[in-house]
C-alpha positions as CSV (number, residue, x, y, z in Angstrom):
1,X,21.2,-49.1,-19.3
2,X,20.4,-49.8,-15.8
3,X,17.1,-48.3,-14.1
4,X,16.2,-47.4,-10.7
5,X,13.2,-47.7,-9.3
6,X,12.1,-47.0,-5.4
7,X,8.8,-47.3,-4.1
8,X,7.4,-50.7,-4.0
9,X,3.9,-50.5,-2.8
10,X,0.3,-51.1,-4.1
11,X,1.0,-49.5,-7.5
12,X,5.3,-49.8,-7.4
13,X,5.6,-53.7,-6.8
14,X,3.6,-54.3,-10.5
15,X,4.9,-51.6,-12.0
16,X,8.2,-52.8,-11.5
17,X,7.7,-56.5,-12.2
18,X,6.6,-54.9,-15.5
19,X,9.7,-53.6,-16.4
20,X,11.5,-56.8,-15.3
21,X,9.4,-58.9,-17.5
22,X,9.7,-56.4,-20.3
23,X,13.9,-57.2,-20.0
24,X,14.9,-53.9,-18.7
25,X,18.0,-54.0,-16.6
26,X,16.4,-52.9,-13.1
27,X,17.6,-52.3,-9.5
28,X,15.4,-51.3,-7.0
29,X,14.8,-50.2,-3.6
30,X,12.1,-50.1,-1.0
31,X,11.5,-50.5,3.3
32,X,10.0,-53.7,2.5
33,X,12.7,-56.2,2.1
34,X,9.8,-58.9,1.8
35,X,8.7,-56.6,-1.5
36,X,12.7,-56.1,-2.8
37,X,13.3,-60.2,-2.4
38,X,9.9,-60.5,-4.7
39,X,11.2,-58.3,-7.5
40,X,14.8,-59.9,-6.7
41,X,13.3,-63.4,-7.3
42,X,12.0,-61.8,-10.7
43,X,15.0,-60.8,-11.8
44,X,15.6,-57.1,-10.4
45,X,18.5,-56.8,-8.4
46,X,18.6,-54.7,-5.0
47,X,21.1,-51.2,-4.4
48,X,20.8,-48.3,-2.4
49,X,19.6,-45.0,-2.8
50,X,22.8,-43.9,-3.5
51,X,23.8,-46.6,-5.6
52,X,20.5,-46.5,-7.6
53,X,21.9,-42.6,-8.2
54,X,25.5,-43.6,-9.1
55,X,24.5,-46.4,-11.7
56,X,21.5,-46.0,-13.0
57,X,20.7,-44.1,-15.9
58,X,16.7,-43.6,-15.5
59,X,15.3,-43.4,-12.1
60,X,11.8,-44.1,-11.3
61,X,10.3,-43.1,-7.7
62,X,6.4,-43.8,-6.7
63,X,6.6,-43.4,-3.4
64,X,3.3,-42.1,-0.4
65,X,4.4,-37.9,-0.2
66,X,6.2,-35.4,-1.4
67,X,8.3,-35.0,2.1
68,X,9.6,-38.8,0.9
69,X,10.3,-38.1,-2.4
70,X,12.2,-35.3,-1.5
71,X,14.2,-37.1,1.5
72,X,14.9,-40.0,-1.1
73,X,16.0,-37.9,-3.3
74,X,18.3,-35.2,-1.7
75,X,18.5,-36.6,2.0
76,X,21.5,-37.8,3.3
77,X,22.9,-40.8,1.1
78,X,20.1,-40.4,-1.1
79,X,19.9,-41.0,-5.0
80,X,21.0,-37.4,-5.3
81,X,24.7,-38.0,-3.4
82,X,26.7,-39.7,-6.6
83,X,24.4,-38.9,-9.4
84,X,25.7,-38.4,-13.2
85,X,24.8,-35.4,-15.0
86,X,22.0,-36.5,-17.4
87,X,20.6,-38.9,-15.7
88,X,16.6,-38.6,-15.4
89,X,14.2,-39.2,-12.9
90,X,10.3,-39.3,-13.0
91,X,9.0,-39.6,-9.7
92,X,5.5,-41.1,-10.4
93,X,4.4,-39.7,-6.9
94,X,1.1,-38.1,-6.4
95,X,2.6,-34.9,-4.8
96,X,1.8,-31.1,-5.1
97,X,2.7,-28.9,-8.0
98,X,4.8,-27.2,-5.8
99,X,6.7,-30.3,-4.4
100,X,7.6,-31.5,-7.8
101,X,8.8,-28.0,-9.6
102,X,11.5,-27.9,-6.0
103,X,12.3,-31.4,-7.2
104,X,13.0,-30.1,-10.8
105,X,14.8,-27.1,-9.9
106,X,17.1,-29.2,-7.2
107,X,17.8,-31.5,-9.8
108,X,18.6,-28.9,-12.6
109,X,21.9,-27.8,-10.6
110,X,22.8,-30.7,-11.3
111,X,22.1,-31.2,-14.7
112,X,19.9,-34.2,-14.0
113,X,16.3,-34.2,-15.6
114,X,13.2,-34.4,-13.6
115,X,9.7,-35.7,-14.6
116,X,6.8,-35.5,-12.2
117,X,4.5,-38.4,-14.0
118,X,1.5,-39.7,-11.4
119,X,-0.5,-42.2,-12.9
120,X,-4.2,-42.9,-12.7
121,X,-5.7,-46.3,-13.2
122,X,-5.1,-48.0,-9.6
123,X,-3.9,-51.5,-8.9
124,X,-5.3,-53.1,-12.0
125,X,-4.1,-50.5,-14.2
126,X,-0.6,-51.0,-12.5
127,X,-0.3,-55.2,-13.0
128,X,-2.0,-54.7,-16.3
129,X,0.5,-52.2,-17.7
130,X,-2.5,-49.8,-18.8
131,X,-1.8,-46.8,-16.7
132,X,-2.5,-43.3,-17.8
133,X,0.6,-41.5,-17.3
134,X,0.2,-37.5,-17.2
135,X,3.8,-36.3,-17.3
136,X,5.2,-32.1,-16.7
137,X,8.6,-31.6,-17.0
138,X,11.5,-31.1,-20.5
139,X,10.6,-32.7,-23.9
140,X,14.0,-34.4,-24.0
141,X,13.5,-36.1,-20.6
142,X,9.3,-37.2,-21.3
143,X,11.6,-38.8,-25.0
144,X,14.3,-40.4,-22.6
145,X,11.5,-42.4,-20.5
146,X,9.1,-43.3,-23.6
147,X,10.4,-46.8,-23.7
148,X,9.7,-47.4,-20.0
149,X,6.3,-45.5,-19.9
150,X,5.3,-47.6,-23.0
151,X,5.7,-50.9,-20.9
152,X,3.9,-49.1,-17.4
153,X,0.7,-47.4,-19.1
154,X,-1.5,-47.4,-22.6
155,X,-0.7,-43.7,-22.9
156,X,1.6,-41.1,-21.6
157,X,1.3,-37.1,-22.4
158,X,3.1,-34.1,-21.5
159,X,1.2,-31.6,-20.3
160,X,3.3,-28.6,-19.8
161,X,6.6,-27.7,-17.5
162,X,7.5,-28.8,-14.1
163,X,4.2,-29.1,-12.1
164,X,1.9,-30.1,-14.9
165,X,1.6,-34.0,-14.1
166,X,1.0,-32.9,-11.1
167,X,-2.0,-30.8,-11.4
168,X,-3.4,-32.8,-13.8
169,X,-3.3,-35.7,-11.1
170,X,-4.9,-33.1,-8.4
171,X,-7.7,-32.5,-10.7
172,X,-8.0,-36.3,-11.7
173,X,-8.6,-37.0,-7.9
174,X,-10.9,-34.6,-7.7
175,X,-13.4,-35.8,-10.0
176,X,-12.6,-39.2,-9.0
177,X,-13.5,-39.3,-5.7
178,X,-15.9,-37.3,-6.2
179,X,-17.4,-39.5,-8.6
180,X,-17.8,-42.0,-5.7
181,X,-19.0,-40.1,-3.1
182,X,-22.0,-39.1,-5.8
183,X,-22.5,-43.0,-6.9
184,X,-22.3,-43.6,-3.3
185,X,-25.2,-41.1,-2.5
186,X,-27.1,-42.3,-4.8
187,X,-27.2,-46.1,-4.6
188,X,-28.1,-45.5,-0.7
189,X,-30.7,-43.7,-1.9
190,X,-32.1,-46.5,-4.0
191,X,-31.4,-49.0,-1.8
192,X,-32.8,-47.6,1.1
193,X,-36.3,-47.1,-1.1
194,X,-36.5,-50.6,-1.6
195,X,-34.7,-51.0,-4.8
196,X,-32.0,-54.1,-6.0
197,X,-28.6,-51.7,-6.0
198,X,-27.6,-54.4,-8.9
199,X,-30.7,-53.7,-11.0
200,X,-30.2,-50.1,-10.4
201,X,-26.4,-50.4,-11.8
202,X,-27.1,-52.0,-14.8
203,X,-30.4,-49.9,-15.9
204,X,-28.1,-47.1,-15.7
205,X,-24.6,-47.6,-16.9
206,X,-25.5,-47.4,-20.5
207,X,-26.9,-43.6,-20.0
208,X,-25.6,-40.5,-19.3
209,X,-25.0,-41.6,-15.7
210,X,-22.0,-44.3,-16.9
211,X,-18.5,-43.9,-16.4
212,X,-15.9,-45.7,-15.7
213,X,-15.9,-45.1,-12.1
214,X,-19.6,-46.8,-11.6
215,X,-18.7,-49.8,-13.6
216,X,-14.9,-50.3,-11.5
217,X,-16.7,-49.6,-8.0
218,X,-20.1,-50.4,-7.6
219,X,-19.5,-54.3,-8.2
220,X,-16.6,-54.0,-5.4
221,X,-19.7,-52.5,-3.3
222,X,-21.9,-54.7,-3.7
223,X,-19.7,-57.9,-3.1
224,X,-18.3,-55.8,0.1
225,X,-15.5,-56.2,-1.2
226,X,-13.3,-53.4,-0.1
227,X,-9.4,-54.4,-0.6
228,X,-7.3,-51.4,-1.7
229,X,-6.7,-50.9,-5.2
230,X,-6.4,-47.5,-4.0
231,X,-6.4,-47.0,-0.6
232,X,-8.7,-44.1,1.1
233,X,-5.6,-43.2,2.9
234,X,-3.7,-42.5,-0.4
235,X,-6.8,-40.3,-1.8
236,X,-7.6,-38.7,1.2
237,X,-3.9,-37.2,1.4
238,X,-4.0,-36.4,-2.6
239,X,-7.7,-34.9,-1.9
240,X,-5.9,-32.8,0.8
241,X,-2.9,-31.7,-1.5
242,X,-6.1,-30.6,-3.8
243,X,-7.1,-28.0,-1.1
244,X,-3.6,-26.8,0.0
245,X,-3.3,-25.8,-3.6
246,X,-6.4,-24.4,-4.7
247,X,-5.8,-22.2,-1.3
248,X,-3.0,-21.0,-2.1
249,X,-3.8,-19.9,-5.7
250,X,-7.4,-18.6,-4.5
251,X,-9.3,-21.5,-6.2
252,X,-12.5,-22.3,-4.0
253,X,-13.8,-25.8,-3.9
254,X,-16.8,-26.8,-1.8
255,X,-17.5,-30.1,-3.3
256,X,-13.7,-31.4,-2.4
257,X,-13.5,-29.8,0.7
258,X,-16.8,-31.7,1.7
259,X,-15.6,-34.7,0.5
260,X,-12.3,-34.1,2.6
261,X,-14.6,-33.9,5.7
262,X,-15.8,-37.1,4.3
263,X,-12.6,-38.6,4.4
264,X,-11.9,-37.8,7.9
265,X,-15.3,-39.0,9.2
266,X,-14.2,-42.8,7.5
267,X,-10.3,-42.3,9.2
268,X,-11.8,-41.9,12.5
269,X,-14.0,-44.9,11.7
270,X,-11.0,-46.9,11.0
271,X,-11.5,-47.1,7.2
272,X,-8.5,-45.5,5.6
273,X,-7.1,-49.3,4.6
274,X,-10.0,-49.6,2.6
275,X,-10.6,-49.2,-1.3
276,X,-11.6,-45.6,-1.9
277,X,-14.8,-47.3,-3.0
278,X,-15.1,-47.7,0.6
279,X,-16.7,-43.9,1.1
280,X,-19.7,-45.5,0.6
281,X,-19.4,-46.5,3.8
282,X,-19.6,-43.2,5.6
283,X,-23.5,-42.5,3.5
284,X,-24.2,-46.1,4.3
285,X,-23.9,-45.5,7.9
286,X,-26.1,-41.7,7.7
287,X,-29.1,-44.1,6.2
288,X,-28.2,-46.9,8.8
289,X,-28.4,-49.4,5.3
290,X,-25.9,-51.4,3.3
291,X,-25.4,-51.3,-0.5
292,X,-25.3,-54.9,-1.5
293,X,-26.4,-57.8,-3.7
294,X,-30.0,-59.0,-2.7
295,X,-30.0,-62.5,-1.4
């Protein structure tokens, strides 16, 4: 069976070179044609939209918002224009609840299955095939794209209907970058007492204050090494999908909505191209110091 897949960004390009290496028959699609020659080169070969629709049995879409998604999807010679009944997407988007259930509902007329499945673990999880796949949508459609989310991710789970990947990816965000903004308080804290932000790191890491955000981002700080695996830009528009929803369902939250303010601060310091492990940036610059190995 052949598979679609659109979207081939930060997170799409290794995903789908994944696939290819694992021998699945793919086609895929993107506005980069320097990214579609790559996966070309590897094997993939290239279609539209609408041809990714007419032939492909399992189409995968990661793509920057839900307004994309949607014009991919249903715009005119999209994926939707020739599609077979049965066929299933999972759009691996990190979009709102409420994007992904029109998706589903849009798709159910006509008979095609839809997944929303966002996936947390960043560019390394993506080349490394250990994503974390959190998946809402119809049991038979999570069973049809088992053997494709075995090859992207260590583990995949439905959470519930239409929507459910998708909140559970707003609430991953949220304590995410969260997370860093906290680390990011504290080590300018340390460091601007006087103290070896490396030293600090590893006499902490083993307590209660470890997780597995410290130990992928503070190195990164400390080298200045801010190179997207996930780009501020990309967490700063989930962060604001994060308030949009918890408005609209009366859920207050202060902590995100300051860290949104945050993340406006570093775009109009030209900083949304960095790593989101970049935000430290933004307490760096309140303490006029820098978080970084000690000569």
């Amino acid at each position: 069976m052949k598979v679609g897949f659109i979207g081939l960004g930060i997170m799409g390009k290794p995903m789908a070179k994944n696939l290819v290496n694992a021998g699945v028959d793919l086609v895929v699609s993107d506005l980069n044609e320097a990214a579609v020659k790559e996966l070309c080169d590897a094997g993939a070969a290239s279609g539209t939209y609408a041809e990714i629709g007419e032939t492909c049995g399992v189409i995968i879409t990661i793509l920057p918002n839900g307004a994309i998604v949607q014009g991919v999807l249903f715009g005119e010679g999209g994926v939707m224009t020739n599609i077979k009944e049965g066929t299933v997407i999972c759009d691996m988007s990190s979009v709102t609840p409420v994007e992904s259930k029109t998706c589903f509902t849009k798709c159910a007329e006509k008979g095609v299955g839809f997944l929303d499945s966002p996936v947390s673990g960043g560019e390394p999880g993506a080349i490394n095939g250990t994503l974390a796949l959190m998946v809402g949508g119809e049991q038979k459609d999570f069973d049809a794209m088992k053997p494709y989310f075995e090859i992207l991710g260590s583990s995949a789970l439905l959470i519930g209907e239409s929507g459910s990947g998708s909140v559970t990816k707003l609430a991953n965000q949220v304590i995410v970058n969260n997370t860093i903004a906290v680390v990011s308080e504290a080590f300018v804290l340390a460091v601007k007492a006087g103290a070896d932000p490396v030293k600090v790191y590893e006499a902490i890491r083993g307590g209660l204050a470890g997780s597995a955000v410290l130990d992928a981002k503070i190195p990164m700080i400390v080298e200045r090494n801010f190179v997207p695996g996930g780009k501020i830009s990309i967490n700063h528009k989930d962060i604001k999908n994060v308030i949009n929803t918890a408005h609209e369902i009366d859920v207050p939250v202060p902590f995100t909505a300051q860290l949104f303010e945050i993340m406006q601060a570093l775009k109009v310091g030209g900083h949304m191209n960095d790593d989101h492990g970049g935000i430290v940036q933004y307490f760096e610059q309140l303490a006029d110091v820098e978080v970084k190995k000690v000569n």
